[in-house]
C-alpha positions as CSV (number, residue, x, y, z in Angstrom):
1,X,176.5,63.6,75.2
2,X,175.6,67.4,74.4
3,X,171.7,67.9,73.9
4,X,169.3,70.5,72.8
5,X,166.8,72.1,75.6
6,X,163.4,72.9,74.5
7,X,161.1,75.2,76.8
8,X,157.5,75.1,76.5
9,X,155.5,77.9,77.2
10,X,151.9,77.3,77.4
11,X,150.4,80.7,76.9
12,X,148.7,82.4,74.3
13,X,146.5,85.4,74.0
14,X,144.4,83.7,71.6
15,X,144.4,80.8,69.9
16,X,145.4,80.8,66.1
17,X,142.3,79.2,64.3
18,X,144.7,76.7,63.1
19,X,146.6,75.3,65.9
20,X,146.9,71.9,67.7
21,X,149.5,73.1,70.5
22,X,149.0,72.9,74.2
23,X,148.2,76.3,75.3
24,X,146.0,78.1,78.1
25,X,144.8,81.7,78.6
26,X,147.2,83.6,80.0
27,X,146.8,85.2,83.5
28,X,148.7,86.0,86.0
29,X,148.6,83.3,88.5
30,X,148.6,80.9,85.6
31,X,152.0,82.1,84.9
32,X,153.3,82.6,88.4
33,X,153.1,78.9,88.6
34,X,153.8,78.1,85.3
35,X,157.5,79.4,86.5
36,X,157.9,78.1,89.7
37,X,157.1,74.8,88.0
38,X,159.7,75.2,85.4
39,X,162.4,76.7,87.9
40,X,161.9,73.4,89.7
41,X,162.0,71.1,86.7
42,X,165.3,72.6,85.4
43,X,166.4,72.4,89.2
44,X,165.4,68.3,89.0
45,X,167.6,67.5,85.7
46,X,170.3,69.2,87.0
47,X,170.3,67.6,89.9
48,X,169.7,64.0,88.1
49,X,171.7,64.3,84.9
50,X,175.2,63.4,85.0
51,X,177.7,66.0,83.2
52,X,177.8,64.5,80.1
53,X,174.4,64.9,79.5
54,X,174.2,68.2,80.6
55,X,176.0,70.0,77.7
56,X,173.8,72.5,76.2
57,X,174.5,73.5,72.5
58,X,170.8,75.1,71.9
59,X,167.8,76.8,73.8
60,X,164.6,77.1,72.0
61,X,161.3,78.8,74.1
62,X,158.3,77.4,71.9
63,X,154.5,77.8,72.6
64,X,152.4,79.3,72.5
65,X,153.2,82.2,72.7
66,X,157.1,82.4,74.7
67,X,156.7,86.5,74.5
68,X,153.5,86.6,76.1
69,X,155.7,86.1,79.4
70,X,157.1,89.6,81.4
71,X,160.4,90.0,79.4
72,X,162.4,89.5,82.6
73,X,160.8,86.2,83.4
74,X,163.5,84.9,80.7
75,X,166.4,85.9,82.4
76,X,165.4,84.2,85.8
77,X,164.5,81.1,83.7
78,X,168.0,81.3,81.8
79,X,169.9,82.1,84.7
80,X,168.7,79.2,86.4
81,X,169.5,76.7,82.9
82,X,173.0,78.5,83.4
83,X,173.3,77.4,87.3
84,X,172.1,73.5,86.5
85,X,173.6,72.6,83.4
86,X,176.8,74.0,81.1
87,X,176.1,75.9,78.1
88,X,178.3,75.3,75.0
89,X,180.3,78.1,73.4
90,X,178.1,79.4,70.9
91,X,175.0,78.2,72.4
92,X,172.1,79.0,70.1
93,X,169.4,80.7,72.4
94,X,166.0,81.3,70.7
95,X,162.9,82.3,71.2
96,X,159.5,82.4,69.0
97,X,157.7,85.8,69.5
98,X,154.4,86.7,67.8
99,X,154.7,90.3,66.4
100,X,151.7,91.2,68.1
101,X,153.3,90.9,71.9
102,X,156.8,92.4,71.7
103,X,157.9,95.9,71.6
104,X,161.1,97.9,71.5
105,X,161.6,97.3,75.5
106,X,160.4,94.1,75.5
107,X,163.2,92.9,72.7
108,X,165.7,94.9,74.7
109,X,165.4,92.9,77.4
110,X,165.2,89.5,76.1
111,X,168.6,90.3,74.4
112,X,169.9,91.5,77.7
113,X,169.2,88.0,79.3
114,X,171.1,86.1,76.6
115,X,168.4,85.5,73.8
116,X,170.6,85.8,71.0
117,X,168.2,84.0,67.7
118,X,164.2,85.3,67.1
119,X,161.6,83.3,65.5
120,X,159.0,85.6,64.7
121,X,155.5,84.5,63.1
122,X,155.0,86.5,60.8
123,X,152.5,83.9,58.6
124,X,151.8,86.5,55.6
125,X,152.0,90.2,54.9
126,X,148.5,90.1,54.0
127,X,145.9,91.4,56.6
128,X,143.1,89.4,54.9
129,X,145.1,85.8,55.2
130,X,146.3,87.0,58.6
131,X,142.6,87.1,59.6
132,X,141.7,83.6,57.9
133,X,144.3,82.5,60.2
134,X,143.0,84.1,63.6
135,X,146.5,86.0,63.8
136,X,146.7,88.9,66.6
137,X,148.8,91.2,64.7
138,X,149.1,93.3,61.0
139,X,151.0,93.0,58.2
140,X,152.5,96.2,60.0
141,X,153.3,95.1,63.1
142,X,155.5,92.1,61.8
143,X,157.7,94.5,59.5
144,X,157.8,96.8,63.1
145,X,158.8,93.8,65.8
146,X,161.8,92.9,62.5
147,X,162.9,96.9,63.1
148,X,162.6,96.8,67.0
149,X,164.4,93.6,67.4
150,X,167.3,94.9,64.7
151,X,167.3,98.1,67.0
152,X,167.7,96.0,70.4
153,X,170.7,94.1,68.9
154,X,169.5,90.8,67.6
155,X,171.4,90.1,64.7
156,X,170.1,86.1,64.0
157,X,166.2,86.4,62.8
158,X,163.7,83.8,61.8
159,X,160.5,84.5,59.8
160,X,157.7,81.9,59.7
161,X,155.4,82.1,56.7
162,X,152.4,79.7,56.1
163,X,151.4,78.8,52.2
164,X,148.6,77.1,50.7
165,X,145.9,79.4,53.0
166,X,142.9,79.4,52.1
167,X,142.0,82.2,50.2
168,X,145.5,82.5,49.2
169,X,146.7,83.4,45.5
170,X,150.0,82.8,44.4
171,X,150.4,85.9,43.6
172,X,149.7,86.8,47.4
173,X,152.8,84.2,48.4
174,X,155.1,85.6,45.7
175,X,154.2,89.4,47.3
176,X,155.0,87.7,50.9
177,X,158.2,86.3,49.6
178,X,159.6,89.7,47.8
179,X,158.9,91.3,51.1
180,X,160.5,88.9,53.2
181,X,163.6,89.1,51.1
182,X,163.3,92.9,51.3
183,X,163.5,92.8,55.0
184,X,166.5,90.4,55.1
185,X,166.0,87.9,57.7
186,X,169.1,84.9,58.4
187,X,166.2,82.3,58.1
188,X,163.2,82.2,56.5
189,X,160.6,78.9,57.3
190,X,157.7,78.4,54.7
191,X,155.2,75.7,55.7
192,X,152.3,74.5,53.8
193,X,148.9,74.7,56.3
194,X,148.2,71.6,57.6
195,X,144.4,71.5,58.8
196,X,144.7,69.4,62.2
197,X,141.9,67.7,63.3
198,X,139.3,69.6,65.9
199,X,140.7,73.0,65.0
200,X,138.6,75.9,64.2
201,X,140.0,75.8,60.5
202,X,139.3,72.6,59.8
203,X,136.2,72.6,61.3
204,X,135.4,75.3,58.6
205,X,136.6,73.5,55.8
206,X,134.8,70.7,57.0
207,X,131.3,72.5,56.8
208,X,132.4,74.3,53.5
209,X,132.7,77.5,54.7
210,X,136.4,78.0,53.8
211,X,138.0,76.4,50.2
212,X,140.5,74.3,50.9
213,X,143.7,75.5,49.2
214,X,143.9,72.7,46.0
215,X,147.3,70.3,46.1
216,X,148.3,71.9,42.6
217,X,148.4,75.5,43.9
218,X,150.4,74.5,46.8
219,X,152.5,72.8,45.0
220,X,153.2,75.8,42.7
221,X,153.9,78.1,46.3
222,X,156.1,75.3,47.4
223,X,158.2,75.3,44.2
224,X,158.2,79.1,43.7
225,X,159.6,79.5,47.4
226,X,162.7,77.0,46.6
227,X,162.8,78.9,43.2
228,X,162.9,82.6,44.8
229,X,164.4,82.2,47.7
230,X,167.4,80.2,46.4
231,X,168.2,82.5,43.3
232,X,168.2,85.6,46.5
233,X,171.0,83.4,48.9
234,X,169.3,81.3,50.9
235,X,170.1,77.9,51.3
236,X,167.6,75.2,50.9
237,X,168.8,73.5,53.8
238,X,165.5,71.4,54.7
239,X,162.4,70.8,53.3
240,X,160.7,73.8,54.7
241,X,163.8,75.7,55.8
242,X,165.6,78.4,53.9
243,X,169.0,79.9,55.7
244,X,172.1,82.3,55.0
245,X,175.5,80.8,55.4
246,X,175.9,79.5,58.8
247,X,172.7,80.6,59.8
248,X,170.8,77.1,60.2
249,X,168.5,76.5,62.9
250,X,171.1,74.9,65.3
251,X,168.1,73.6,67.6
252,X,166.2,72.0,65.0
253,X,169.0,70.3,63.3
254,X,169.3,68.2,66.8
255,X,166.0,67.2,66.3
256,X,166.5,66.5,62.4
257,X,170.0,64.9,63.1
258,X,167.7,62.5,65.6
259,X,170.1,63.6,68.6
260,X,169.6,63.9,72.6
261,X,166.8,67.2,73.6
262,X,165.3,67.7,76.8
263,X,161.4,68.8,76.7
264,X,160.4,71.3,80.0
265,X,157.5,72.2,80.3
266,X,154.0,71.2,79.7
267,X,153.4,68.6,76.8
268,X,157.2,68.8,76.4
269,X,158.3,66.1,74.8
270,X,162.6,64.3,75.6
271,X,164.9,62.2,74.1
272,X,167.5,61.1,76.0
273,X,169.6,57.7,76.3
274,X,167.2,56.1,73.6
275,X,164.2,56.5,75.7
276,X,161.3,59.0,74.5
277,X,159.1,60.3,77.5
278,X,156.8,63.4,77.5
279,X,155.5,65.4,79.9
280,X,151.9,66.1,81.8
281,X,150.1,67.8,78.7
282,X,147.7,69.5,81.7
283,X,148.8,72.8,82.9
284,X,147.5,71.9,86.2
285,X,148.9,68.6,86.4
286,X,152.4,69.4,85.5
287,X,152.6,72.4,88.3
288,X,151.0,69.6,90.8
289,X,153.6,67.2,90.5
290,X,156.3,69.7,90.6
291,X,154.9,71.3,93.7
292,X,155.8,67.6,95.2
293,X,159.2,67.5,93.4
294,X,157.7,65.2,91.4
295,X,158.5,64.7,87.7
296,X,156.0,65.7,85.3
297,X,156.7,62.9,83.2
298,X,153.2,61.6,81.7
299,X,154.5,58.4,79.5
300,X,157.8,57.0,78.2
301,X,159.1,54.2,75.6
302,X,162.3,52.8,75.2
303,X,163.2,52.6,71.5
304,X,164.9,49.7,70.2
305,X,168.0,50.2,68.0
306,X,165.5,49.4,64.6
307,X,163.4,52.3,66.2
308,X,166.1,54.9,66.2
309,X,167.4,53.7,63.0
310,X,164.6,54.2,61.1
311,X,164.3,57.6,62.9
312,X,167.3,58.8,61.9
313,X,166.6,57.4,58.2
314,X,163.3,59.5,57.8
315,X,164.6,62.4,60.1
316,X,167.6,62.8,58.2
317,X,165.9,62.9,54.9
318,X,164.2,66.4,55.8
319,X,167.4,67.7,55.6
320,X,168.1,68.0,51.7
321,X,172.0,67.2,52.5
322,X,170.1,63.7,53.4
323,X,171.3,60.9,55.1
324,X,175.3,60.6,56.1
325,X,175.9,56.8,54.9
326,X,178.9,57.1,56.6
327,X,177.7,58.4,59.4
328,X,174.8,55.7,59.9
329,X,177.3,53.3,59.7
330,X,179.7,54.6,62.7
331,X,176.5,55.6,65.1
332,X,174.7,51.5,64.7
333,X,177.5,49.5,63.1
334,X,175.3,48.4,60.1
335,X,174.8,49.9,56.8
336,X,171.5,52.0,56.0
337,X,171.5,50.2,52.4
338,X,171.8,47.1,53.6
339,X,168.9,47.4,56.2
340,X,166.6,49.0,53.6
341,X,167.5,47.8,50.0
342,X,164.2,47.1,49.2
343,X,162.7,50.4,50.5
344,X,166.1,52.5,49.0
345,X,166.0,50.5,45.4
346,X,162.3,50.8,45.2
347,X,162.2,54.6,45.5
348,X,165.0,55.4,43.5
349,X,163.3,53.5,40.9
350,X,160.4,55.5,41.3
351,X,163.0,58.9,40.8
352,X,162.0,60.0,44.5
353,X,165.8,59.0,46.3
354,X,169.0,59.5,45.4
355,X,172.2,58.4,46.8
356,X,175.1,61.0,45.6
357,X,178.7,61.6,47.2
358,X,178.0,59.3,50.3
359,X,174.9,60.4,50.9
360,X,170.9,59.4,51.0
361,X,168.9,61.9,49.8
362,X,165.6,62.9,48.6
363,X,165.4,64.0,44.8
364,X,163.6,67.2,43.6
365,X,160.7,65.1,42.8
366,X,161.0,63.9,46.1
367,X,160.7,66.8,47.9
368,X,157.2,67.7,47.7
369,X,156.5,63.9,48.4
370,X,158.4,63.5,51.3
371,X,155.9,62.1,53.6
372,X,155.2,59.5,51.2
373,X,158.9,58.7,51.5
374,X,159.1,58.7,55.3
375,X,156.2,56.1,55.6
376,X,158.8,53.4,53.9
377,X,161.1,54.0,57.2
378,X,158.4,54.0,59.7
C-alpha cells in the first residue's frame, strides 16, 4: 500500500522558547553523521519492504530546523529515497525552512534536487511576538525567504502562523492575516500556542512573568482566521489548515486520513501494517545502531482493529469534510454509527457533531472544541 515518508532532521540553531521537538545544536560532525545514519536507514527499508509498501506519494523533511542542513545534503538524501523505494507521480516533496536559514541560493538548490512544496515558519509579522517566541528571524526576513523561494521556482508555499501569543492583540493577528493574504501563499496553517510542559514558555507563564493569552481572545483569533481567510479563497480544509484549490497538504492528509508513513530519523515515529514503532529519540543512539546496521527502532505496539478504528474516527474529524461513513465501512467492515452510537448521539445532542451527505463531521461549534470531541473516540 502507498505511504507517506517523513524525514526528521534534528537540528536547530536555537531552540524556539516554545518547542517540545527533538533537536540538537547543530555542528558539523553532528550532521556528518546525522546523514550517514539516514543514508543507511533509507538503505535498510528499502531493502526490507516489499514493493507494495514502498510507493511514495509524499516527502516531508520536519525538525528542527530541515534548512539548517548544506542545501546539497537534500539531494544526496533524495536521490538515495529515489534508488530504494518508487515515488508516485506527483509526489508531494516538502520541506519546513525557517526564514532565518535560507537564501536565494540555498532555495535554488533545494528546488534543483526535487523539493517541490515549502513550509516556511513564519509565526507573526510582528518583531515583538517573534521575540516572545525565541524566533531567529524578522518580520522582514519571512516576507524575503517568500520572494527568494518565488524567484528559485517554488510555486506550492506553506506559511505557519501561531495565535493566542502572549502579548498578542487581535488586532496584531488580524495585521498578520491581511499580510499573509497579501503575499499569497497555497496554504496558510494557524495554530493556537500550546505551552508544553518544561519549555522555556511555559516555564515563564508558570512564574508569572508572561500572561497567558485568555481562552476568549483565542477563541476570537481562531474564528476571525476561518472568517478572513475563507471570505479571501482559502479552503477550510482542517481545523488549523487553510488551502487554495488543490493545494492541500498531501502529506498530512496521510496522517489525518490515519494511512501507512514511514518515520526516519531520530524520534521518528511509523505506521505501517497496523503496528506503530518509533525511533531512538537520542541523536547518539540512533547513529550507534545504524553504524551496526541496526534499526533505530526504540519501541513498537501492535494496534488492534478497535485501536485504528477509533484512530481513524478522531483523526478523520480534523478534517472539516469529516469522517467518510462509507468509507469506514469498506476499510473494517462495520459501521462507525453502530460502534459509537452512544458517543455520536450524545454529541450531536450537545450541537458539537453532525452527520450530513454520508459523512461524520464536527459542527461549527464543534470546531473550537475538538479535543473535547476526540477524547469520546480515544
Amino acid at each position: 500500500m502507498p505511504i507517506g515518508l517523513y524525514i526528521h532532521v534534528p537540528f536547530c540553531i536555537k531552540k524556539c522558547l516554545y518547542c517540545d521537538f527533538t533537536s540538537y545544536p547543530l555542528s558539523g560532525p553532528a550532521v556528518k553523521s546525522y546523514l550517514e545514519s539516514l543514508i543507511r536507514e533509507i538503505n535498510l527499508y528499502g531493502t526490507a519492504l516489499a514493493d507494495e509498501d514502498k510507493i511514495i506519494t509524499s516527502i516531508f523533511f520536519g525538525g528542527g530546523t530541515p534548512t539548517t542542513l548544506p542545501a546539497a545534503s537534500f539531494k544526496t538524501v533524495l536521490n538515495a529515497v529515489r534508488s530504494s523505494f518508487f515515488l508516485a507521480a506527483g509526489c508531494e516533496v516538502t520541506v519546513e525552512a525557517n526564514p532565518g536559514t535560507v537564501d536565494g541560493a540555498c532555495l535554488t538548490e533545494l528546488r534543483q534536487a526535487g523539493v517541490n512544496r515549502l513550509s516556511i515558519g513564519v509565526q507573526s509579522f510582528h518583531d515583538r511576538l517573534l521575540g516572545v517566541l525565541g524566533r531567529i528571524h524578522s518580520a522582514a526576513q519571512a516576507v524575503q525567504a517568500v520572494q527568494l523561494a518565488r524567484k528559485a521556482g517554488f510555486d506550492n508555499l506553506n506559511l505557519d502562523f501561531i495565535f493566542g501569543i502572549p502579548g498578542q492583540t487581535n488586532h496584531d493577528w488580524r495585521e498578520t492575516l491581511h499580510r499573509a493574504v497579501e503575499i499569497a501563499p497555497e496554504h496558510i496553517a494557524a495554530y493556537s500556542l500550546q505551552l508544553e510542559e518544561g519549555t522555556p514558555l511555559a516555564q515563564a507563564a508558570e512564574r508569572g512573568a508572561i500572561c497567558v493569552c485568555p481562552e476568549e481572545t483565542e477563541l476570537t483569533m481562531y474564528q476571525d482566521a476561518v472568517a478572513f481567510l475563507t471570505a479571501h479563497g482559502y479552503s477550510h480544509y482542517e481545523i488549523s489548515n487553510f488551502a487554495r484549490p488543490g493545494k492541500q497538504c498531501a502529506h498530512n492528509l496521510v496522517y489525518w486520513l490515519n494511512q501507512p508513513y514511514l518515520g526516519l530519523g531520530p524520534a521518528a515515529h511509523s505506521l505501517i501494517k497496523g503496528v506503530r514503532f518509533a525511533n531512538d529519540i537520542s541523536l547518539a543512539g540512533y547513529c550507534d545502531r545504524l553504524s551496526r546496521e541496526e534499526y533505530p527502532v526504540e519501541n513498537r505496539t501492535g494496534l488492534t482493529v478497535a485501536d485504528e478504528m477509533s484512530e481513524t474516527v478522531f483523526l478523520g474529524l480534523r478534517l472539516t469534510a469529516g469522517v467518510d461513513l462509507n468509507q469506514f465501512y469498506r476499510r473494517f467492515g462495520r459501521r462507525a454509527e453502530d460502534i459509537y452510537r452512544n458517543e455520536i448521539a450524545g454529541l450531536i445532542q450537545k450541537g458539537l457533531l453532525e452527520i450530513s451527505e454520508g459523512s461524520l463531521r464536527l459542527t461549527t461549534k464543534g470546531l473550537p472544541l475538538a479535543n473535547v470531541v476526540f477524547r469520546e473516540f480515544v
